[in-house]
C-alpha positions as a LaTeX table, in Angstrom:
\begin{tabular}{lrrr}
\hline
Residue & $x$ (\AA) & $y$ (\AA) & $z$ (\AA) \\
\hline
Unk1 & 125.85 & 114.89 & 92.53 \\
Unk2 & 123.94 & 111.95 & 91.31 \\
Unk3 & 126.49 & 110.96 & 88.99 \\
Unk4 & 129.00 & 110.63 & 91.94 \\
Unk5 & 126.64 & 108.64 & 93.89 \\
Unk6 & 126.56 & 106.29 & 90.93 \\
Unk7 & 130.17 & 106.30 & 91.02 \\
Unk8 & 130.07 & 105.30 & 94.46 \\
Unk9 & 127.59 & 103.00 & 94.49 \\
Unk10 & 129.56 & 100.91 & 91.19 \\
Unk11 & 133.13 & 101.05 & 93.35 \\
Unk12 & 131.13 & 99.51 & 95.74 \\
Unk13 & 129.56 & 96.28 & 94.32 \\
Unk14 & 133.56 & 96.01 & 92.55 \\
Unk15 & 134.66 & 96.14 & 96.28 \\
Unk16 & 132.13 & 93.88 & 98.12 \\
Unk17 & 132.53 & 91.45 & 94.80 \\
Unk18 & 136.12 & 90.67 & 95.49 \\
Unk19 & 135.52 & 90.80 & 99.24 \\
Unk20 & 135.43 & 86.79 & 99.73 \\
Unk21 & 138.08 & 86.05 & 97.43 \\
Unk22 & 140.51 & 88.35 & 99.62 \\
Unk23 & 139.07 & 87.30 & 102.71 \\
Unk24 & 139.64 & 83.82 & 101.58 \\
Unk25 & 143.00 & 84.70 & 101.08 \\
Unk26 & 143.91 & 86.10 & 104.27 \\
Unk27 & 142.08 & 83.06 & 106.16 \\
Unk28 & 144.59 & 81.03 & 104.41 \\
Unk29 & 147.72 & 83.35 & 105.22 \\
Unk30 & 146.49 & 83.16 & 108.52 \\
Unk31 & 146.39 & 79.09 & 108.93 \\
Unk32 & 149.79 & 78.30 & 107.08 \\
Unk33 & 151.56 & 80.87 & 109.40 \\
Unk34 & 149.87 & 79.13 & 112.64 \\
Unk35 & 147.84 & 82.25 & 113.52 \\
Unk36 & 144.62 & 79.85 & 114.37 \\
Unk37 & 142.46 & 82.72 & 115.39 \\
Unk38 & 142.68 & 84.79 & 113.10 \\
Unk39 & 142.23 & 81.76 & 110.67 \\
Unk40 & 139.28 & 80.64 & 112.03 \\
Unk41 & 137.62 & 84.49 & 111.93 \\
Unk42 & 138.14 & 84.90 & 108.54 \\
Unk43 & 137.11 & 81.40 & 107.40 \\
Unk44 & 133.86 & 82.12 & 108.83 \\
Unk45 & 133.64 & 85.69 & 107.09 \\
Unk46 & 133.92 & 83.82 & 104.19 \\
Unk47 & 131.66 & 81.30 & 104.91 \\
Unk48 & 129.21 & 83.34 & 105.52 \\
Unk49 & 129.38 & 84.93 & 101.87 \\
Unk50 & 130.03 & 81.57 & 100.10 \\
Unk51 & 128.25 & 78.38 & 102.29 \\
Unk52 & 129.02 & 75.73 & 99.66 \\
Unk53 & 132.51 & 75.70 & 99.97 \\
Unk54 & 133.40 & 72.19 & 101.03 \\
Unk55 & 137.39 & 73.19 & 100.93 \\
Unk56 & 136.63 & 75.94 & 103.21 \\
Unk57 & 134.66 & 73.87 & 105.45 \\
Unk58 & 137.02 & 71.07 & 105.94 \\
Unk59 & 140.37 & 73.71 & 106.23 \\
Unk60 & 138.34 & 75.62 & 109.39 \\
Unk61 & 137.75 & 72.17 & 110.81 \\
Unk62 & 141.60 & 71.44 & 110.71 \\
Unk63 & 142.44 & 74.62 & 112.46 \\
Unk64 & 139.21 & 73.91 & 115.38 \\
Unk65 & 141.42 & 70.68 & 115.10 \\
Unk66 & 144.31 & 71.81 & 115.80 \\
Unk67 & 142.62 & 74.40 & 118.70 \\
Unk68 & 141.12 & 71.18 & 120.55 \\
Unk69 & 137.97 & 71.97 & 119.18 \\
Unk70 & 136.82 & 68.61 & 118.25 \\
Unk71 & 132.98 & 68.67 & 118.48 \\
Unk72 & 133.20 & 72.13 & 116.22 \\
Unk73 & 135.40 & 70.45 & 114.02 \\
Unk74 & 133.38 & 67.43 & 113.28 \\
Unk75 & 130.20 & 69.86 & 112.59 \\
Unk76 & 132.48 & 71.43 & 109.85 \\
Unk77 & 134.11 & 68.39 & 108.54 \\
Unk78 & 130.30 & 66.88 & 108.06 \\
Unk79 & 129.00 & 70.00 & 106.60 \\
Unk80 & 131.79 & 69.54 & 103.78 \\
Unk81 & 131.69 & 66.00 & 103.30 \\
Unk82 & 127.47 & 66.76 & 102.30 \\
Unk83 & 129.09 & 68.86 & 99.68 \\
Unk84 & 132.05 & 66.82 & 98.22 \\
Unk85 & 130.61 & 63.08 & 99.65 \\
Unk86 & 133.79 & 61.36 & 97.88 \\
Unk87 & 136.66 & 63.35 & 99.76 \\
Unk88 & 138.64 & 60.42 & 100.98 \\
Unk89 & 140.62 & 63.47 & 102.62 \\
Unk90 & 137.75 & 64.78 & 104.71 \\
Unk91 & 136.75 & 61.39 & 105.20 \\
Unk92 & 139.77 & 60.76 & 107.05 \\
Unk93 & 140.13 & 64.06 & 108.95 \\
Unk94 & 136.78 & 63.76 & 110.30 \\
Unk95 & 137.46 & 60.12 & 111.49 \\
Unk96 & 140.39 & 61.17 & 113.45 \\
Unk97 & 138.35 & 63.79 & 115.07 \\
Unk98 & 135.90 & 61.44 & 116.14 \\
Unk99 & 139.16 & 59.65 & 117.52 \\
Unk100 & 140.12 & 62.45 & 119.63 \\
Unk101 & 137.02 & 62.55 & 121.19 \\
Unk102 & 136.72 & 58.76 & 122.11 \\
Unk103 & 133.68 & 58.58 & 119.62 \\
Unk104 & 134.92 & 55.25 & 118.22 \\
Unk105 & 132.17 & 53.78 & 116.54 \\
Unk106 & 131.80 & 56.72 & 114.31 \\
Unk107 & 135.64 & 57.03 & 113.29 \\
Unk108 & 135.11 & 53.20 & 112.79 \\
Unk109 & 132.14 & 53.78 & 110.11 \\
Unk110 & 134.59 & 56.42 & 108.73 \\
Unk111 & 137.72 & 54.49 & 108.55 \\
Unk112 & 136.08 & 51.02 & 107.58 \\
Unk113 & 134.61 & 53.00 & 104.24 \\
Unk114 & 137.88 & 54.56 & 103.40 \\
Unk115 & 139.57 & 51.06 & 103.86 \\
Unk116 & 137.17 & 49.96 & 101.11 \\
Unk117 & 138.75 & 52.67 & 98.80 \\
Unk118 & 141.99 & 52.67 & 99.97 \\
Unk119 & 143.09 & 49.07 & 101.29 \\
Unk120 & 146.84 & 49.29 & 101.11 \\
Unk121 & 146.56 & 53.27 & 103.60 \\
Unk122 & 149.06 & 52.03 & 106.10 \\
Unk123 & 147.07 & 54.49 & 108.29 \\
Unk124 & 143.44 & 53.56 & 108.02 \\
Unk125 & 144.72 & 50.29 & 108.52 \\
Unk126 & 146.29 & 51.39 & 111.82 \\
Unk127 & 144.08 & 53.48 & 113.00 \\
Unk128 & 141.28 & 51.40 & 112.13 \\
Unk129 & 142.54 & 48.45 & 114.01 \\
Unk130 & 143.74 & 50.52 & 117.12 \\
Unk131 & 140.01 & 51.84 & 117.45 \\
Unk132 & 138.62 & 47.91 & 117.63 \\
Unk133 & 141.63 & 47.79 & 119.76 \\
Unk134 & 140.64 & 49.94 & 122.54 \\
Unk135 & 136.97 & 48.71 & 122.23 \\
Unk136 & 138.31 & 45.20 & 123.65 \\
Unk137 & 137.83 & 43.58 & 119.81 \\
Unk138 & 140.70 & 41.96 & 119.87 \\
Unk139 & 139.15 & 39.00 & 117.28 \\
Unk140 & 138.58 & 42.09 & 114.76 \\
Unk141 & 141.98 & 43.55 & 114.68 \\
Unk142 & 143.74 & 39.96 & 114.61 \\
Unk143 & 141.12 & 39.62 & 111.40 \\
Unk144 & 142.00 & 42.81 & 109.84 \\
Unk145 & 145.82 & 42.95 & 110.70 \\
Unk146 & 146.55 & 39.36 & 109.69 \\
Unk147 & 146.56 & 39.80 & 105.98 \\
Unk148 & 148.28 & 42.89 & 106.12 \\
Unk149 & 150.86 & 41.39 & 108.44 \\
Unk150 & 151.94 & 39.02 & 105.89 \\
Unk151 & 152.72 & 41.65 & 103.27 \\
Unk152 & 154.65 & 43.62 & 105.95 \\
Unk153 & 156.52 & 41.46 & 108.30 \\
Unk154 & 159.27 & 44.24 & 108.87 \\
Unk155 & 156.48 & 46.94 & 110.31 \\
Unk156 & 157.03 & 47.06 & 113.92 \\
Unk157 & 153.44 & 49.22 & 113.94 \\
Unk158 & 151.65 & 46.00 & 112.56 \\
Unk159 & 153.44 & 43.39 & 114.89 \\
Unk160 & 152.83 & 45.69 & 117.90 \\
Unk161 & 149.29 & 45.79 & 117.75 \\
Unk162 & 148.47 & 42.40 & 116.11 \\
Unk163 & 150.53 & 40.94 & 118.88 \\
Unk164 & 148.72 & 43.33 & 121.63 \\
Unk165 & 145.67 & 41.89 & 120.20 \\
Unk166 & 146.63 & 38.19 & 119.89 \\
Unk167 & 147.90 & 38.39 & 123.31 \\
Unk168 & 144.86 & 39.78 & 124.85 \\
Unk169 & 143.05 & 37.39 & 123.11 \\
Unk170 & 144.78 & 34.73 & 124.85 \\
Unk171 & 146.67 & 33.41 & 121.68 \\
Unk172 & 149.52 & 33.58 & 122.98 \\
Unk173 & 151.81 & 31.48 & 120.81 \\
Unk174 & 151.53 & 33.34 & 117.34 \\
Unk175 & 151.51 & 36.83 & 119.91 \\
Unk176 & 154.96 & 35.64 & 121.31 \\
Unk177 & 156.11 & 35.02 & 117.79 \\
Unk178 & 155.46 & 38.55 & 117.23 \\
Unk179 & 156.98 & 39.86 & 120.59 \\
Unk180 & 159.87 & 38.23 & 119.89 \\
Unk181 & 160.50 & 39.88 & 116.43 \\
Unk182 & 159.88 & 43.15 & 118.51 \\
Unk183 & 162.43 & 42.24 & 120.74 \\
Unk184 & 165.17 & 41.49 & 118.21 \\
Unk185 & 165.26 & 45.60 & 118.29 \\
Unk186 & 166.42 & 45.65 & 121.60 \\
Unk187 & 163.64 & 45.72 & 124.97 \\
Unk188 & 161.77 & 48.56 & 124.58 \\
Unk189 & 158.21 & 49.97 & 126.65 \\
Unk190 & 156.22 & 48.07 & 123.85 \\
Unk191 & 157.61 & 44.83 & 124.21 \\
Unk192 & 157.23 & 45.05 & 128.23 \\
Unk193 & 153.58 & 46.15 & 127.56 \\
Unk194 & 153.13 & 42.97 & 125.21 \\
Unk195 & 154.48 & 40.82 & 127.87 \\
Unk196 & 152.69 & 42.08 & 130.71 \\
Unk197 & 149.42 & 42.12 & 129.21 \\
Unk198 & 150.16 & 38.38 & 127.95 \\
Unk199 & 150.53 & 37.49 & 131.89 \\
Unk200 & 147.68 & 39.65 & 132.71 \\
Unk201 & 145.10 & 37.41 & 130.10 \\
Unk202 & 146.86 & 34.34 & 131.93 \\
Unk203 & 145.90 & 35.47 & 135.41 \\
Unk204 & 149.62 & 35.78 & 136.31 \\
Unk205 & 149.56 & 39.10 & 137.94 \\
Unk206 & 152.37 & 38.81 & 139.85 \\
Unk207 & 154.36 & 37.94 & 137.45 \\
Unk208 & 153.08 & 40.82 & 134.86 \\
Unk209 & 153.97 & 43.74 & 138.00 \\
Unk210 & 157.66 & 43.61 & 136.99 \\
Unk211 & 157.09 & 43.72 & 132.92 \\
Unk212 & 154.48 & 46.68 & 133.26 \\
Unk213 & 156.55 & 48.40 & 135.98 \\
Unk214 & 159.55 & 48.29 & 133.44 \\
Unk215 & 157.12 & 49.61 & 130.66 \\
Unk216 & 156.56 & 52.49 & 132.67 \\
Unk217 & 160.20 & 53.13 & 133.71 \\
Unk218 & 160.95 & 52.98 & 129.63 \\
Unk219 & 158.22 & 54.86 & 128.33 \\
Unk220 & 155.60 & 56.50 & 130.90 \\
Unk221 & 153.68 & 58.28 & 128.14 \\
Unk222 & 152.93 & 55.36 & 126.13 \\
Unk223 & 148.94 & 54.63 & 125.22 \\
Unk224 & 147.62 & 52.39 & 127.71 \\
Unk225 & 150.70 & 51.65 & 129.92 \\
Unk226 & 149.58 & 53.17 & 133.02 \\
Unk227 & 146.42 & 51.61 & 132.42 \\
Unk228 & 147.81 & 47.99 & 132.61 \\
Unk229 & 150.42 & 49.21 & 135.19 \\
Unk230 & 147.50 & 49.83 & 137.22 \\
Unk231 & 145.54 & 46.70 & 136.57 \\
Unk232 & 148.37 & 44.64 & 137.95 \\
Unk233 & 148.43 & 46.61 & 141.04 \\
Unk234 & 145.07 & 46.21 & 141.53 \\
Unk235 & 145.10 & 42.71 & 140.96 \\
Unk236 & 147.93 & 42.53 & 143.79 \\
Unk237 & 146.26 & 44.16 & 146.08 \\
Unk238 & 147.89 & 47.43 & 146.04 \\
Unk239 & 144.75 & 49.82 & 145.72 \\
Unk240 & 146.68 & 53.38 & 146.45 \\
Unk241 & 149.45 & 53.15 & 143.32 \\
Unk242 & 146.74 & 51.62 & 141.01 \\
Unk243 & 144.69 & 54.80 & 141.24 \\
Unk244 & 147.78 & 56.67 & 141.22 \\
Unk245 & 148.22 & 54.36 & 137.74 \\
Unk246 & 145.20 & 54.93 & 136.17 \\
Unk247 & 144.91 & 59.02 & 137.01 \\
Unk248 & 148.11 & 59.58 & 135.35 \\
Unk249 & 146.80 & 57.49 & 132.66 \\
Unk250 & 144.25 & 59.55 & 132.03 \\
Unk251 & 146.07 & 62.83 & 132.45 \\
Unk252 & 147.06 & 62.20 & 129.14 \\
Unk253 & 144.43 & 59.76 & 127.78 \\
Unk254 & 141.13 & 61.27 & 129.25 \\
Unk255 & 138.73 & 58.78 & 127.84 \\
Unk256 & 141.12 & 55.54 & 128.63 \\
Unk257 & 138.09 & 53.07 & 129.15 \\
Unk258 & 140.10 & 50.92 & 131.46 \\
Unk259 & 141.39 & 53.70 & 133.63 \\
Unk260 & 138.08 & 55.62 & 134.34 \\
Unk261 & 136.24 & 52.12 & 134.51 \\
Unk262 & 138.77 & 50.94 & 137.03 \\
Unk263 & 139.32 & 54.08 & 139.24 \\
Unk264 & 135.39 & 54.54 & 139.32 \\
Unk265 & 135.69 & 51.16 & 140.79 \\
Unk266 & 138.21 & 52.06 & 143.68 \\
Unk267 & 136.46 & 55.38 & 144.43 \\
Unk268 & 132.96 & 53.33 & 145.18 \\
Unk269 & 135.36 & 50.69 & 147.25 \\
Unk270 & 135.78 & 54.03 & 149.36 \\
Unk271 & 131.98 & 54.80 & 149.39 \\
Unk272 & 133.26 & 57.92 & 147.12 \\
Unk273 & 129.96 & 57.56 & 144.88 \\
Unk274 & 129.97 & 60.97 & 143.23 \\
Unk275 & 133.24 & 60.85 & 142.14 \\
Unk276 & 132.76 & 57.44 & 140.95 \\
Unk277 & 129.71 & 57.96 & 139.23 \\
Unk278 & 132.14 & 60.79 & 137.17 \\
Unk279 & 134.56 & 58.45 & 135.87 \\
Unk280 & 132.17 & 55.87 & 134.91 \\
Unk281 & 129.93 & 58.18 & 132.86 \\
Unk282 & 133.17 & 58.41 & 130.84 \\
Unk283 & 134.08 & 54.43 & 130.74 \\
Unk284 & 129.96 & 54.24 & 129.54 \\
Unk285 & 130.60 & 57.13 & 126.58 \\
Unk286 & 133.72 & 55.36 & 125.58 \\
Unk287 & 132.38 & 51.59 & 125.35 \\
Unk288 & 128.46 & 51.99 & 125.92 \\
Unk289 & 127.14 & 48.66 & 125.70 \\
Unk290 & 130.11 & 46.82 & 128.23 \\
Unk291 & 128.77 & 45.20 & 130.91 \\
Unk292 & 131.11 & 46.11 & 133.19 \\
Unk293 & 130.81 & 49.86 & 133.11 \\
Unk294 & 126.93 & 48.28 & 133.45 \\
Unk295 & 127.73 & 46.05 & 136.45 \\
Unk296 & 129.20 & 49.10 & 138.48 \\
Unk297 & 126.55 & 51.18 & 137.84 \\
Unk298 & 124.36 & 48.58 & 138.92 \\
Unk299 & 126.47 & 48.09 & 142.13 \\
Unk300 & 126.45 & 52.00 & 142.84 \\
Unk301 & 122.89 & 51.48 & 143.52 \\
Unk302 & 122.79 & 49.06 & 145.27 \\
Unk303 & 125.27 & 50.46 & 148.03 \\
Unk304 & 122.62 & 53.78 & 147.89 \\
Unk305 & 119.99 & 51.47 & 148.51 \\
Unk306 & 118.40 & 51.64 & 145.29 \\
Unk307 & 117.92 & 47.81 & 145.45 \\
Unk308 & 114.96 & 47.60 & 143.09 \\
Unk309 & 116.95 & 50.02 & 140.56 \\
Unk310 & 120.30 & 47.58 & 140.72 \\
Unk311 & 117.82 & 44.56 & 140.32 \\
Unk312 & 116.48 & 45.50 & 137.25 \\
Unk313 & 120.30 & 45.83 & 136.15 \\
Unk314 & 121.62 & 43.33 & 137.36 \\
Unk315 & 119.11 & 41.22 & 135.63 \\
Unk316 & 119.79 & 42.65 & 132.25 \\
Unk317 & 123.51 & 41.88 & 132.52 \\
Unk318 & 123.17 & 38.71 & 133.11 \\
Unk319 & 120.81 & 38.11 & 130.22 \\
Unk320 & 123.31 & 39.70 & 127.82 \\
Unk321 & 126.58 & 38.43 & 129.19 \\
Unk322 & 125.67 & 34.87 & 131.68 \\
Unk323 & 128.69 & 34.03 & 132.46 \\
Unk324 & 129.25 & 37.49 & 134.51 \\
Unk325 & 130.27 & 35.79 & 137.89 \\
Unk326 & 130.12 & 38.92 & 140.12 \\
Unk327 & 126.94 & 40.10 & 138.73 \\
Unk328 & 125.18 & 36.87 & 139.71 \\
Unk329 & 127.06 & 37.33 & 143.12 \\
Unk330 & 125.84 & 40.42 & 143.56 \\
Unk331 & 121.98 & 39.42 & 141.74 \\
Unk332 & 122.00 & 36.78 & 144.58 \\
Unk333 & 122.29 & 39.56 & 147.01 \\
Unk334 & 119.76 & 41.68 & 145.77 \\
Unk335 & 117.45 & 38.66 & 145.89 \\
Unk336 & 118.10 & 37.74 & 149.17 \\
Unk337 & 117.42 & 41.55 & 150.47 \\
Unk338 & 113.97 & 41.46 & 148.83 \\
Unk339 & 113.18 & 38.16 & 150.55 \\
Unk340 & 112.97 & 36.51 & 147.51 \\
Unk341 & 115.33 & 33.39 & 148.66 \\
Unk342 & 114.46 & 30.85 & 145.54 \\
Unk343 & 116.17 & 33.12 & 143.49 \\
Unk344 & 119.17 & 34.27 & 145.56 \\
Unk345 & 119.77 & 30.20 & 146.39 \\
Unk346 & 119.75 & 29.60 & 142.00 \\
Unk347 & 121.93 & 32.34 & 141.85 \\
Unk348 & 124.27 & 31.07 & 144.38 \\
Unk349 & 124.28 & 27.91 & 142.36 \\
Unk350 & 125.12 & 29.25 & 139.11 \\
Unk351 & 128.24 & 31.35 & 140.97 \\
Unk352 & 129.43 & 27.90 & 142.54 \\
Unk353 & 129.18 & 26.20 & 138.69 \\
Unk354 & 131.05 & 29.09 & 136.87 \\
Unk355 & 134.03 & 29.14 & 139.53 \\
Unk356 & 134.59 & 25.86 & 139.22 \\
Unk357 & 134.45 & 26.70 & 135.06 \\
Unk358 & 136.97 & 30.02 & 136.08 \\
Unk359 & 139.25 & 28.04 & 137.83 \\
Unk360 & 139.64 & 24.87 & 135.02 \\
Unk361 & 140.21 & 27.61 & 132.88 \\
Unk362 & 143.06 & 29.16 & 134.79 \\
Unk363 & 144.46 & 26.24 & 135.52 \\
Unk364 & 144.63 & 25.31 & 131.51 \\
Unk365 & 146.47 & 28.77 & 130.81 \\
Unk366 & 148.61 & 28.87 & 133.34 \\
Unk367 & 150.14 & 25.41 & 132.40 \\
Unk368 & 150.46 & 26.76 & 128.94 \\
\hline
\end{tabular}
């Protein structure tokens, strides 16, 4: 009897020793024939037998990945990258996730160290620059895209967002040279995008409804389209299909930072705080430190009532960014509602000074 025990006992420690080796195995079956589930089950059996498996790590964060499961996927991607620190490949995964989830200054510090390793990856280089991008750095992708630009003057990936950039950054006549190598491949959504944001910089709104419009009509599902779409409308005057604009923008692009800063803008135009207050929370994750997301917060307040709150914020805007017109519009309000008129009439002043500096501006552009 005791001998069979034994017996027992030795099959199995044989058994449980090749347990994580065939659960490994069937984790892996499970991933490469799309059953994400099942994948993600048995990666985590195994993990839990064999914790230091970076691989292991980083291939259950692809399938969370691939699920949607972004936040869970960036815990596994990190816990494998503190195991293998030099994976350029889990490096790279782990920067996208932090792309999908609008965490952009993280999947910049990723992507700006793999750039160091790998300067000629077509796709850090893109993605890198379409992250500064969509944070409104438009100098910082026109210094990291230049370079490249000349090595690759065929890539209609580089010249599109160089151009965006250069456009938006109101240097307009080496953008147009890229628009029009663009539009040498026949009009297209991205070329109407260029040209409509070009107009948009220039304070031409009018004349950027048609190009954006067209954008839309060509490709509705490209990145940011609806967004601009719906700036121009806004611009015009035509509050109802901006918001239209910028919700279907964000049907596919949830954390658009235009799009939830502008809407959240038009829903507090229609005293529709709490909803506002939503969309702006996301416009703050995206870009935390913009003064504009700060300025409507600000603004929020002060249409509760919460003067002495939107003071306090107001003032802080202004420090950081002084030549915000409407917050010193709206500062000179909150001055003059707390009876403190010296203030409110040097606030007034300053408004009156940077018109006048707005309007020289304009007037500069437009004649360019």
């Amino acid at each position: 009897m005791y001998r069979s025990l034994y017996f027992l006992a030795v099959c199995c420690s044989l058994i449980c020793a090749e347990q994580p080796e065939a659960i490994l195995r069937s984790a892996i079956a499970a991933h490469q024939a799309g059953d994400l589930q099942s994948a993600i089950q048995r990666y985590r059996e195994f993990l839990k037998l064999r914790p230091d498996s970076a691989p292991v790590h980083s291939n259950l964060g692809a399938v969370l990945a691939r699920q949607g499961q972004y936040e869970d996927a960036i815990a596994e991607y990190n816990k494998a990258l503190k195991l293998d620190p030099s994976n350029p490949g889990i490096s790279l995964n782990l920067a996208l996730a932090y792309y999908k989830t609008a965490d952009l200054t993280r999947a910049i510090r990723e992507l700006e160290g793999l750039r160091a390793l790998q300067p000629d990856n077509k796709q850090v280089t893109l993605l890198l620059a379409d992250c500064w991008l969509q944070l409104g750095e438009n100098e910082k992708v026109v210094r990291l895209l230049t370079p490249v630009d000349e090595e690759k003057q065929q890539d209609l990936g580089f010249a599109y967002i160089l151009g965006t950039a250069l456009l938006r950054d109101k240097q307009f006549t080496r953008g147009q040279q890229l628009l029009d190598r663009i539009l040498k491949n026949g009009d297209s959504a991205e070329a109407r995008l260029m040209m409509g944001t070009a107009k948009l910089a220039s304070a031409d709104f009018a004349g950027a409804l048609p190009d954006l419009s067209k954008a839309v009509e060509l490709n509705p599902n490209l990145p940011s389209v609806n967004a601009y779409y719906g700036q121009a409308l806004m611009a015009t005057g035509d509050a109802a299909g901006a918001a239209k604009a910028f919700r279907q923008e964000l049907l596919a692009n949830p954390n658009d930072f235009e799009s939830n800063l502008n809407l959240a803008s038009l829903l507090k135009q229609d005293q529709n705080y709490d909803e506002a207050l939503k969309y702006l929370d996301r416009a703050i994750h995206v870009r935390p430190n913009d003064p504009r997301t700060q300025y409507q917060l600000a603004t929020i307040h002060l249409a509760e009532g919460k003067v002495e709150d939107s003071r306090k914020e107001l003032e802080e805007i202004v420090r950081g960014a002084p030549k915000f017109t409407e917050a010193h519009v709206s500062l000179a309000t909150v001055y003059y509602r707390l009876k403190r008129k010296s203030e409110g009439d040097r606030e007034r002043a300053l408004v009156l000074q940077l018109n006048a500096e707005a309007q020289a501006t304009q007037t500069a552009l437009q004649a360019r």
